[in-house]
C-alpha positions in Angstrom: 27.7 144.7 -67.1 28.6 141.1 -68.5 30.8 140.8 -65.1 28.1 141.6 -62.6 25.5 139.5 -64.0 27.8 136.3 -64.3 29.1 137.2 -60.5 24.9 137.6 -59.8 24.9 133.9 -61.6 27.2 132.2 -59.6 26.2 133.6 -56.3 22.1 132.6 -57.3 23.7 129.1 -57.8 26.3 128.6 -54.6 23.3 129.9 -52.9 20.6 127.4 -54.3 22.1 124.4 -55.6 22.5 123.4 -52.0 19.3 124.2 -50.6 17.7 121.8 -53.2 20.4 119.2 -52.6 18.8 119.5 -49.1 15.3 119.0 -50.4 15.9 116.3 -52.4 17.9 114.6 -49.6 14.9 115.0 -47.0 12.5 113.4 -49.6 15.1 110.8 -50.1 15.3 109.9 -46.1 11.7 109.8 -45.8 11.1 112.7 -43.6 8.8 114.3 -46.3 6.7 111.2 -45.8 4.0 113.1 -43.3 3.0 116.8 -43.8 5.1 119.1 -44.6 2.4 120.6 -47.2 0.9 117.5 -48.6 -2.7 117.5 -48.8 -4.4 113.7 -49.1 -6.5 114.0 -52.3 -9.7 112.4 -50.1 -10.7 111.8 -46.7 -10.4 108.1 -45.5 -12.9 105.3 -46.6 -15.5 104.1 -44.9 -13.8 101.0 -42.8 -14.9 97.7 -43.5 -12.5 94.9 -42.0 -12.4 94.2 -38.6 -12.0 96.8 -36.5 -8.6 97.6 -34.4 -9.8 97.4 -30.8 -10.1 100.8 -29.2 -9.0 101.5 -25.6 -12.0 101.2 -23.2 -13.7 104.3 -22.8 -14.9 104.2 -19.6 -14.4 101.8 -16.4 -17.1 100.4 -13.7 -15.1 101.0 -11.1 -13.6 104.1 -12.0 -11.5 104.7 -15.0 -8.3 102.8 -15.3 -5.3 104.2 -17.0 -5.7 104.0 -20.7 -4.5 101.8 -23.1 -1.3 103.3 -25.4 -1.2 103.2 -28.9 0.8 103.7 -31.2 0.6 105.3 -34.7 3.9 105.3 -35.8 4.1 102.2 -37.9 7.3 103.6 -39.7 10.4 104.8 -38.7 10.0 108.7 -38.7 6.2 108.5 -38.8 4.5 110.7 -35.5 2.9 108.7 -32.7 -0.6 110.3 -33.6 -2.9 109.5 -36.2 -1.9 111.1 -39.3 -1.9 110.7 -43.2 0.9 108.6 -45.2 1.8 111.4 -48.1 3.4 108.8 -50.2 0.1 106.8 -50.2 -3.0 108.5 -48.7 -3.4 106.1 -46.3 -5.4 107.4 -43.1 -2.9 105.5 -40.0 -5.2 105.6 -37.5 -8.5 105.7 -38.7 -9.3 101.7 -38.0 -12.3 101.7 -35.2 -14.7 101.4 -37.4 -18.4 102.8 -36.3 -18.8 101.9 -32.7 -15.9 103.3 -31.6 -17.0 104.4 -27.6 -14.6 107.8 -27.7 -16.2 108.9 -30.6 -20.6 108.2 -29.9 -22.6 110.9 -29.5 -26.0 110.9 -28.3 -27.0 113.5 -30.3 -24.6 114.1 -33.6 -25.0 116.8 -35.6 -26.4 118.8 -32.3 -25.0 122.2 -33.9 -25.8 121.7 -37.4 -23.5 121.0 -40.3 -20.3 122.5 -41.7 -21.6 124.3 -44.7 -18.1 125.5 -45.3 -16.3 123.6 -48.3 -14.5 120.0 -47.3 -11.9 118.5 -49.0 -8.8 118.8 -50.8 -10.5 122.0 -52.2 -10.1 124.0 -49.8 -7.3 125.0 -47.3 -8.5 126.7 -43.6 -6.6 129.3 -42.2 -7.0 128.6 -38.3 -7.7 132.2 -36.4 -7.4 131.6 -32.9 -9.0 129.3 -29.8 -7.9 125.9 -28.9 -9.3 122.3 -28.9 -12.4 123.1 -26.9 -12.8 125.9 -29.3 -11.3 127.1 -32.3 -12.2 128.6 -35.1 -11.8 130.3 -38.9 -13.5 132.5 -41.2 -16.2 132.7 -38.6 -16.6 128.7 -38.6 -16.5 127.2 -34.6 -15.5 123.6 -33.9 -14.2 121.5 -31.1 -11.7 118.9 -31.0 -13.0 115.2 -29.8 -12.1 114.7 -25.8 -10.1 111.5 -27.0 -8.2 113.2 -29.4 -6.9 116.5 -27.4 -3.6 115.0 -26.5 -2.8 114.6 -30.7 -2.9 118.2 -31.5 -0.6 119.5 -29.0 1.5 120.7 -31.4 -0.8 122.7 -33.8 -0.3 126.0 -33.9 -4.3 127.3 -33.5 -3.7 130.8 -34.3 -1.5 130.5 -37.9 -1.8 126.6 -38.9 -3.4 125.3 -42.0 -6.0 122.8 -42.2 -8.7 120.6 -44.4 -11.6 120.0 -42.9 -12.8 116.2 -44.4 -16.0 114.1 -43.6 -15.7 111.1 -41.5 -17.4 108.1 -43.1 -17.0 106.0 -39.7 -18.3 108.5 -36.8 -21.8 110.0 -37.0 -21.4 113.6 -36.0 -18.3 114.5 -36.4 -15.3 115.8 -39.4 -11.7 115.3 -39.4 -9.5 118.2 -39.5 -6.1 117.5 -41.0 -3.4 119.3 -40.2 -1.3 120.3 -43.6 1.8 121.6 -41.8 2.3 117.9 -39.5 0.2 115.4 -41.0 -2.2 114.7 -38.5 -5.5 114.8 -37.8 -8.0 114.7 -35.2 -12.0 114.1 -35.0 -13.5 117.8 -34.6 -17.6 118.5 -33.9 -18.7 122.0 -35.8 -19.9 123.9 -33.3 -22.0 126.5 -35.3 -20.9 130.0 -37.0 
């Protein structure tokens, strides 16, 4: 009995000691450094310096081809807005208030979320996409400017946290725990 439960020992260990090796090695490189499971412990301030110049929302004479930007300020970070786990830090999130892509003439048109926000509480997404989607019987829609920075959630199976947005009248952020990115979302009603 001693000999099977020393063999069980050493095959437990050959079996984890290098899985953690490997976890402690993809902390160590910085790839842990967006999602990955990390949930910020708030939703971003309200932005008070000068704001980052947004891409023109619209054109006179027809609308020319947008302005690029990019969101990866560190090597390994995504090119979408997304949340720094080593700090909190909300990349991205720098228009301030009169951002054009994200005014609405009439915010709030559906009501608000009267699900839980915040760290608290982690969404299970159902189903849908980001002109719809939708959990625990909770509808929202992902911001037109912000469509091509989900493209790789996964809408039926993903997790995320739904935060307020101090900056844009009408609308949440939904944070994506499995990537690290978020995007502005409108609740669309239950």
């Amino acid at each position: 009995m001693k000999k099977l439960i020393s063999l069980f020992a050493v095959l437990f260990f050959a079996v984890a000691l290098p899985t953690l090796a490997q976890q402690k090695s993809q902390h160590a490189s910085g790839r842990a450094e967006v999602g990955g499971g990390h949930i910020p412990s708030r939703g971003p301030v309200p932005f008070k310096e000068q704001p980052k110049a947004a891409p023109p929302a619209a054109h006179p004479g027809g609308a020319p081809p947008e302005q690029q930007r990019n969101y990866s300020e560190k090597a390994g970070h995504p090119n979408a807005p997304h949340v720094d786990a080593k700090t909190d830090h909300w990349v991205g999130h720098d228009t301030g208030p009169n951002d054009p892509h994200y005014h609405l003439d009439h915010p709030w048109q559906h009501g608000h979320f009267p699900g839980e926000i915040g760290r608290s509480h982690v969404w299970h997404l159902e189903g849908g996409g980001p002109s719809r989607f939708w959990f625990n019987g909770y509808y929202f829609s992902v911001a037109p400017y912000d469509v091509g920075f989900c493209d790789g959630w996964l809408w039926d199976s993903d997790d995320i946290v739904i935060y307020a947005d101090p900056d844009h009248v009408g609308w949440y952020l939904a944070y994506n725990v499995r990537l690290g990115t978020y995007v502005h979302v409108m609740f669309l009603g239950t």
